[in-house]
C-alpha positions as CSV (number, residue, x, y, z in Angstrom):
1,X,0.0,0.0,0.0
2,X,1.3,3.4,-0.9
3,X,0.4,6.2,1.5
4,X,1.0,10.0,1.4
5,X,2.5,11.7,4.2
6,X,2.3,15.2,4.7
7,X,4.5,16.3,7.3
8,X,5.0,20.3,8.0
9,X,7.8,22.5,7.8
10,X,9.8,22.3,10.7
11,X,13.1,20.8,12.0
12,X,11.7,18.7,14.4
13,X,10.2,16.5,11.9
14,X,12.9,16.5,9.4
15,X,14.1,13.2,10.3
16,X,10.6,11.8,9.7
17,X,10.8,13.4,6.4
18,X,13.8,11.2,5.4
19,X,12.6,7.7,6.6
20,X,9.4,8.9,4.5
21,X,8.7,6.7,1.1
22,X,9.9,8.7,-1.6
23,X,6.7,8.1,-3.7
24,X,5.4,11.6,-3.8
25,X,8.1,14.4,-4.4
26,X,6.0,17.4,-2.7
27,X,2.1,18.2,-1.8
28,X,1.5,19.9,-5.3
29,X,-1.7,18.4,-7.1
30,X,-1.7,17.7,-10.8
31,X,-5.1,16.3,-12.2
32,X,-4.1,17.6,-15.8
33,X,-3.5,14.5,-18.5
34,X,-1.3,16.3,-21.0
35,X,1.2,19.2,-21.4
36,X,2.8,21.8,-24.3
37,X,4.8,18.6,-25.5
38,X,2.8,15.3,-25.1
39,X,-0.8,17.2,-26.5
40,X,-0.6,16.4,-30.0
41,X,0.7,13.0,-29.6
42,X,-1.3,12.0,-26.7
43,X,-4.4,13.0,-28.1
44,X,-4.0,12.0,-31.3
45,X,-3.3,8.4,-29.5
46,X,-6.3,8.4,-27.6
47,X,-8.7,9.5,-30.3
48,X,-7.7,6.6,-32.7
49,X,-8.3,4.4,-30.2
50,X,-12.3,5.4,-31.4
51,X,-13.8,3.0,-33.6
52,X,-15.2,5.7,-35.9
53,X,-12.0,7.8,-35.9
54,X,-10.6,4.5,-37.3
55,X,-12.9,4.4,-39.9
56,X,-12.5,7.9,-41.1
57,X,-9.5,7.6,-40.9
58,X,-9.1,4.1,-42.9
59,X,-11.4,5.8,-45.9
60,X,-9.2,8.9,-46.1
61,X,-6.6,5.9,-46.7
62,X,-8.3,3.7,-49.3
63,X,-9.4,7.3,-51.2
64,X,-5.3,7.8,-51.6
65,X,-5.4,5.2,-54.3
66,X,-6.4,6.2,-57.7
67,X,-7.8,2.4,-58.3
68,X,-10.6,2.7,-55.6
69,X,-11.1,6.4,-55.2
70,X,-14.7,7.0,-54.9
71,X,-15.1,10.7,-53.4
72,X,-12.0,13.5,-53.7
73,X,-9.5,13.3,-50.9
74,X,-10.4,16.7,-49.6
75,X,-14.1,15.5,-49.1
76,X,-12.8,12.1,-47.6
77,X,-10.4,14.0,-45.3
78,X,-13.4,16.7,-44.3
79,X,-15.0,14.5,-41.4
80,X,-12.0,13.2,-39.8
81,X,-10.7,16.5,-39.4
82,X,-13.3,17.9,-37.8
83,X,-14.1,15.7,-35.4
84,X,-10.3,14.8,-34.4
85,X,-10.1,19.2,-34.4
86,X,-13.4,19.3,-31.9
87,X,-12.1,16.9,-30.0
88,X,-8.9,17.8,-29.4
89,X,-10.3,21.6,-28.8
90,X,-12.4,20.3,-25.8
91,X,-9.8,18.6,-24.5
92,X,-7.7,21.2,-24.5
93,X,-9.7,23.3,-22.8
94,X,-10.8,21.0,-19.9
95,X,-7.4,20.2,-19.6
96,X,-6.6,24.1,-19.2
97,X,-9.5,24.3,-17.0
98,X,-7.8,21.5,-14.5
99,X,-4.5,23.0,-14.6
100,X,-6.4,26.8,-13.1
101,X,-8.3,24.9,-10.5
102,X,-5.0,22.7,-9.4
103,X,-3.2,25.9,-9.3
104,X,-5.8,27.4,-6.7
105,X,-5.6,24.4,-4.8
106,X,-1.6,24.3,-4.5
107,X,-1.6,28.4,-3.9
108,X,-4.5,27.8,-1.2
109,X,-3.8,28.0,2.1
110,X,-4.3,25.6,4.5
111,X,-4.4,24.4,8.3
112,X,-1.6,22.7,9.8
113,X,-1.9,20.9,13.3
114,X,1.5,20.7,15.3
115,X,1.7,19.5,18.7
């Protein structure tokens, strides 16, 4: 079992604080799934892993080849782009949107108990 411990700023429990696991590097929350670098990738990852995104993107494929091209490429590609665009726009912003309220929390202040 892994268990956070929270000890407060003072010497007299320094020496708790190095027999502590080394799990959890500080007391700062992070609920946000992506940042500047991993968005693109990480996003595009997940939404491929959508059955429909798959099929989108699997006609935008097959319409690459002039043997079985049934609608222009632009018009194949239309769909998939605006749906993987939508989503990646909402996800950005409730991604944004946890990374404000985490940074309320961690500037909060809060109540410690010492003996």
């Amino acid at each position: 079992n892994k268990w956070r411990i929270v000890f407060p700023c003072s010497g007299r429990q320094w020496k708790d604080w190095k027999q502590a696991p080394m799990f959890y590097s500080g007391n700062r929350i992070q609920t946000t799934k992506y940042t500047w670098f991993t968005f693109l990738p990480q996003n595009l990852f997940e939404q491929f892993h959508r059955l429909g995104n798959l099929y989108f993107f699997f006609l935008a494929v097959l319409n690459l080849f002039p043997q079985v091209e049934v609608f222009h490429r632009e018009i194949t590609m239309l769909p998939l782009i605006v749906v993987l665009l939508a989503s990646m726009i909402k996800d950005a912003v409730e991604d944004y949107r946890k990374y404000l309220f985490d940074k309320t929390i961690n500037f909060s202040k809060t109540r410690i108990y010492d003996k």
